[in-house]
GULO-282389 format. One line per field, with one value per atom (N, C-alpha, C, CB): atom name; x, z, y. Coordinates in Angstrom, 2 decimals. Last residue first. Glycine has a CB too. Example, Ala and Ser with C-alpha at 12.3 -4.5 7.8 and 13.67 -1.06 7.14 Angstrom:
<recs>
atom = c(N,CA,C,CB,N,CA,C,CB)
x = c(12.85,13.67,12.90,14.08,13.19,12.30,13.20,11.31)
z = c(7.08,7.14,7.87,5.72,7.80,7.80,7.80,9.05)
y = c(-2.25,-1.06,0.03,-0.60,-5.69,-4.50,-3.30,-4.47)
</recs>
This chain:
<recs>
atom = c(N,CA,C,CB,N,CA,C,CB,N,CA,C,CB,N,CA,C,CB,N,CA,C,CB,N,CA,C,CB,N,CA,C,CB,N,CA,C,CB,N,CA,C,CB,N,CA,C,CB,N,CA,C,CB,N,CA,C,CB,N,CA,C,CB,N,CA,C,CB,N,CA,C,CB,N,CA,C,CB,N,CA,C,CB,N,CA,C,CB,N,CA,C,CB,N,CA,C,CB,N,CA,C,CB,N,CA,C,CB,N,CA,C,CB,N,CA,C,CB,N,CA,C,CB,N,CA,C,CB,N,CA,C,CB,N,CA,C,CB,N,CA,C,CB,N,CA,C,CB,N,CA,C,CB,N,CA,C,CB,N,CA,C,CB,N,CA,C,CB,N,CA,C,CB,N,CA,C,CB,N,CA,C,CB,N,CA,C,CB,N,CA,C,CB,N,CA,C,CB,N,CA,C,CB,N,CA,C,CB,N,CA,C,CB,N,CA,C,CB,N,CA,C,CB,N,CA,C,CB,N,CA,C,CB,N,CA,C,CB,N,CA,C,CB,N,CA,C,CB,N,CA,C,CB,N,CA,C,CB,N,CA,C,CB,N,CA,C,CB,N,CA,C,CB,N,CA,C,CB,N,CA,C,CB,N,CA,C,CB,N,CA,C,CB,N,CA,C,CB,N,CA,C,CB,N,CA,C,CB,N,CA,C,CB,N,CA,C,CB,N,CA,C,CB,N,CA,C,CB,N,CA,C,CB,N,CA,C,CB,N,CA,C,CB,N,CA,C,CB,N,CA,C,CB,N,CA,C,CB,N,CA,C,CB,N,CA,C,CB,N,CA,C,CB,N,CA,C,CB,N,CA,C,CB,N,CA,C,CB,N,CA,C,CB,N,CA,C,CB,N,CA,C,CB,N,CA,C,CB)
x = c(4.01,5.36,5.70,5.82,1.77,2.95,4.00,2.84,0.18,1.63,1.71,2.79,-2.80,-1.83,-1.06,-2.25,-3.18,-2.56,-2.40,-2.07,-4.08,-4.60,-4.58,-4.22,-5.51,-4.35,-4.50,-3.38,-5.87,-6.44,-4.76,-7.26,-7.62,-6.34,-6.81,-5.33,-8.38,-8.83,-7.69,-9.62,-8.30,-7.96,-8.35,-7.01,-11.26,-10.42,-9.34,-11.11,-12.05,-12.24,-11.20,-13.67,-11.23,-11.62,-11.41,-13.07,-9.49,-10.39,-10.24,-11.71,-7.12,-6.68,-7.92,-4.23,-6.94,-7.42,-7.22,-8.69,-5.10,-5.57,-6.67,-6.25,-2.24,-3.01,-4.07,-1.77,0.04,-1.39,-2.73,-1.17,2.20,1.50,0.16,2.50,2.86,2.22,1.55,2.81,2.34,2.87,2.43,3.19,1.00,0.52,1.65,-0.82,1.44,2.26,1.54,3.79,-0.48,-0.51,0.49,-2.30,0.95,0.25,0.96,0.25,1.26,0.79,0.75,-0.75,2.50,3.31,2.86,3.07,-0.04,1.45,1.62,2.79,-2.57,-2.23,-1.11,-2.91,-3.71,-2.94,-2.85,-2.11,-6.59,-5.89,-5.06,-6.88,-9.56,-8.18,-7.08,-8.26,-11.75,-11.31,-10.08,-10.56,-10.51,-11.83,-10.80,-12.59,-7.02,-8.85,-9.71,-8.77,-5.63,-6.19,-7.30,-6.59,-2.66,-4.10,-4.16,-4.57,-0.85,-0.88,-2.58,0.07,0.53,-0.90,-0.91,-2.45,2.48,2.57,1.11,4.32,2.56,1.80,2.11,0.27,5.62,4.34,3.81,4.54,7.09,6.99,5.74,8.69,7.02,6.52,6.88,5.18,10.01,8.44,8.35,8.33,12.68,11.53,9.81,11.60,15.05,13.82,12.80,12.85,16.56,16.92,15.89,17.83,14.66,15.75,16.10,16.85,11.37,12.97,13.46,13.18,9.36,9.78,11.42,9.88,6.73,7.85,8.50,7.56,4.52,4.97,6.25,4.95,1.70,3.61,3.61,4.92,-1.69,-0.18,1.16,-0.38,-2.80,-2.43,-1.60,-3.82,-2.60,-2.22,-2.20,-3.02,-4.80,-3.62,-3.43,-3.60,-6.67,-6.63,-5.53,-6.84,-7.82,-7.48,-7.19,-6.48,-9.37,-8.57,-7.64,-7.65,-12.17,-12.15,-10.65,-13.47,-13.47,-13.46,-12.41,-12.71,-13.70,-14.86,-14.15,-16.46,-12.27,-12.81,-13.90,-11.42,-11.61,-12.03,-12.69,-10.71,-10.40,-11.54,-12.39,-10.84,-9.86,-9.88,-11.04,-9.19,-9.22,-10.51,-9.57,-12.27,-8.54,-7.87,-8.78,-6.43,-9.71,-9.51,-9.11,-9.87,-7.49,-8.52,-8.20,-7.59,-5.69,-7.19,-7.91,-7.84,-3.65,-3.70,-5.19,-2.94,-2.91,-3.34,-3.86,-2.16,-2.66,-3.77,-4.36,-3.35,0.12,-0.85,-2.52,-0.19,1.86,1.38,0.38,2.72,0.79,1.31,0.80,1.27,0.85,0.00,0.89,-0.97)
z = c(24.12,23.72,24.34,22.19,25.75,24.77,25.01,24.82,24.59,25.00,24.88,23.99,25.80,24.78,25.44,23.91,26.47,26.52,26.20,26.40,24.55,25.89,25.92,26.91,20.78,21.80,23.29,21.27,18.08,19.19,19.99,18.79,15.10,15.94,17.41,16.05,11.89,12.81,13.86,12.28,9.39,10.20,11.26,10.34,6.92,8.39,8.42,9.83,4.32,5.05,6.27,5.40,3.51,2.59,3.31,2.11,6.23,5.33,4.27,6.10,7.96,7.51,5.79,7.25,10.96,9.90,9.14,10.11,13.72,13.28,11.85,14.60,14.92,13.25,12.80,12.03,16.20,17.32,15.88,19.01,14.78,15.35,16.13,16.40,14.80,13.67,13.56,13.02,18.03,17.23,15.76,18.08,18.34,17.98,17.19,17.03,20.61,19.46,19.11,20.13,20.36,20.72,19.66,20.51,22.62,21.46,21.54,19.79,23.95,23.88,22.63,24.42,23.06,23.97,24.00,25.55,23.64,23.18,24.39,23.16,21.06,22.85,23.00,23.89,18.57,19.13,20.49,18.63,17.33,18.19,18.68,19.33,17.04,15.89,16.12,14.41,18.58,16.98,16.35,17.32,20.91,20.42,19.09,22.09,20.65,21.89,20.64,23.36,19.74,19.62,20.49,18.39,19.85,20.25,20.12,21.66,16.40,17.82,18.24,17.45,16.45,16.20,17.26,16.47,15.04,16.16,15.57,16.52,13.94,13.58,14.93,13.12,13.48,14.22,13.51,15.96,11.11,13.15,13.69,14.52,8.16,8.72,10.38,8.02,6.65,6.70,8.01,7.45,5.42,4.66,5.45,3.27,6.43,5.40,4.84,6.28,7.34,6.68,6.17,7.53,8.82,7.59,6.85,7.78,9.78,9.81,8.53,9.74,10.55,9.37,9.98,7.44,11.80,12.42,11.71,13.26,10.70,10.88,11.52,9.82,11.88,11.61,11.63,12.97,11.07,11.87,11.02,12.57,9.08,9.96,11.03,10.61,7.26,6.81,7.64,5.89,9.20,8.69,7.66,8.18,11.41,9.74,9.55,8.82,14.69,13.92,12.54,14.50,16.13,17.26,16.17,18.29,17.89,16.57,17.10,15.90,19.45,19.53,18.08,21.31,20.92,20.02,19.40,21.05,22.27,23.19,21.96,23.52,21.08,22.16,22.86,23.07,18.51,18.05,19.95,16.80,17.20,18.23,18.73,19.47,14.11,15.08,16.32,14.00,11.53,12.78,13.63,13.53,8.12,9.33,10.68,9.30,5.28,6.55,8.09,6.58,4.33,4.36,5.12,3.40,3.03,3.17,3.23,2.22,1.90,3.19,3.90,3.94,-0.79,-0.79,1.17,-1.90,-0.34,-1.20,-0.52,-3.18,0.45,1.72,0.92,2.42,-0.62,-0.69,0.05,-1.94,0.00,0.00,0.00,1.22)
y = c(11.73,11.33,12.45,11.06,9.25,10.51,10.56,11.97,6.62,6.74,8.32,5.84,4.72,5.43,5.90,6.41,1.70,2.71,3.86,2.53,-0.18,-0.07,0.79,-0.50,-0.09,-0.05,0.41,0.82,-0.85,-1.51,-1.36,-3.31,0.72,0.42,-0.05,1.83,1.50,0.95,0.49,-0.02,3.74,2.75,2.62,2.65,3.86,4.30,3.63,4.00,4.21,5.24,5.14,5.31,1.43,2.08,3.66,1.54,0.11,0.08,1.42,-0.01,-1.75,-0.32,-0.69,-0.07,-2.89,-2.92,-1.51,-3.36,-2.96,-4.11,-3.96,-4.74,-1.37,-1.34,-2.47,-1.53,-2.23,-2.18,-1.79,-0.28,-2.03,-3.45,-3.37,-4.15,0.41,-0.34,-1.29,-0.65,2.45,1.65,0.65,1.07,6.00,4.58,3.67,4.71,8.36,7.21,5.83,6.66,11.48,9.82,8.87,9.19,14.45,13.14,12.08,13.41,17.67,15.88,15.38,15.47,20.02,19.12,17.32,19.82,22.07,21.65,20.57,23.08,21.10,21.19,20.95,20.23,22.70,22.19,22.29,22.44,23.74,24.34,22.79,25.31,23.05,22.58,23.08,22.95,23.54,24.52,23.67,26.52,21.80,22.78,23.59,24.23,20.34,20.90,21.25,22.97,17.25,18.53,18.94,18.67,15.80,15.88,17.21,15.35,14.12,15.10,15.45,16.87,10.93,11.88,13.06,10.91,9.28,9.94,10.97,10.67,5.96,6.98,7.62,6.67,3.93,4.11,5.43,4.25,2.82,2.21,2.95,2.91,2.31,2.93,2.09,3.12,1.32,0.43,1.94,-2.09,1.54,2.03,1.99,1.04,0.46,-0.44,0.43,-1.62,2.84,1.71,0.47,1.24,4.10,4.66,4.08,5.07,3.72,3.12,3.77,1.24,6.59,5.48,4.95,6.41,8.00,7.16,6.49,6.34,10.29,9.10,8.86,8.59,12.83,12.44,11.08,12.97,13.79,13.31,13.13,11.76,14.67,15.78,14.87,16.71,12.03,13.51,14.59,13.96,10.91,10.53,11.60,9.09,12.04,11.91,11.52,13.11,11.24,12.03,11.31,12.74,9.66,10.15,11.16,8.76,8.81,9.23,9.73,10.36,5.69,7.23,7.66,7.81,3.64,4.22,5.66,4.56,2.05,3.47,3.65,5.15,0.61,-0.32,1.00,-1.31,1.24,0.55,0.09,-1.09,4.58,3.19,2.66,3.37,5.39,5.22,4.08,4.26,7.79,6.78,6.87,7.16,8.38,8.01,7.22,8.09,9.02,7.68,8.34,5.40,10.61,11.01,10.55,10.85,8.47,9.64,9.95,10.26,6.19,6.08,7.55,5.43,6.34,5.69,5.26,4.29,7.97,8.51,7.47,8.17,5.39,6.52,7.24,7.75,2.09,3.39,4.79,3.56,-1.18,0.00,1.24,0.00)
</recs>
């Protein structure tokens, strides 16, 4: 799959329900040396779309349990900031 055809889906977790941002307004995590994405870093947002400095969520690749038409879908206890 190519970053173009991941661009736009939504990121849902799947155990809270909850909507947690677009792939294209987060950052990725890429190894240098293979190429393969490590995680999605998503920064959190308040009201209006206003950044909250300082937080967000690292989602590792492995926690990615479906990547559809519209979302991804992710299953993670924790979240992490960074």
């Amino acid at each position: 799959m190519r970053l173009s055809e991941l661009s736009g889906k939504e990121i849902v977790d799947v155990k809270k329900a909850e909507r947690l941002g677009v792939l294209g307004q987060t950052d990725l995590e890429i190894n240098e040396q293979t190429g393969q994405i490590n995680a999605l870093i998503i920064p959190s947002v308040k009201w209006f779309g206003f950044k909250r400095q300082g937080n967000e969520i690292r989602v590792p690749w492995s926690h990615i349990k479906k990547i559809g038409s519209d979302m991804i879908i992710i299953d993670i206890e924790d979240y992490m900031a960074e």
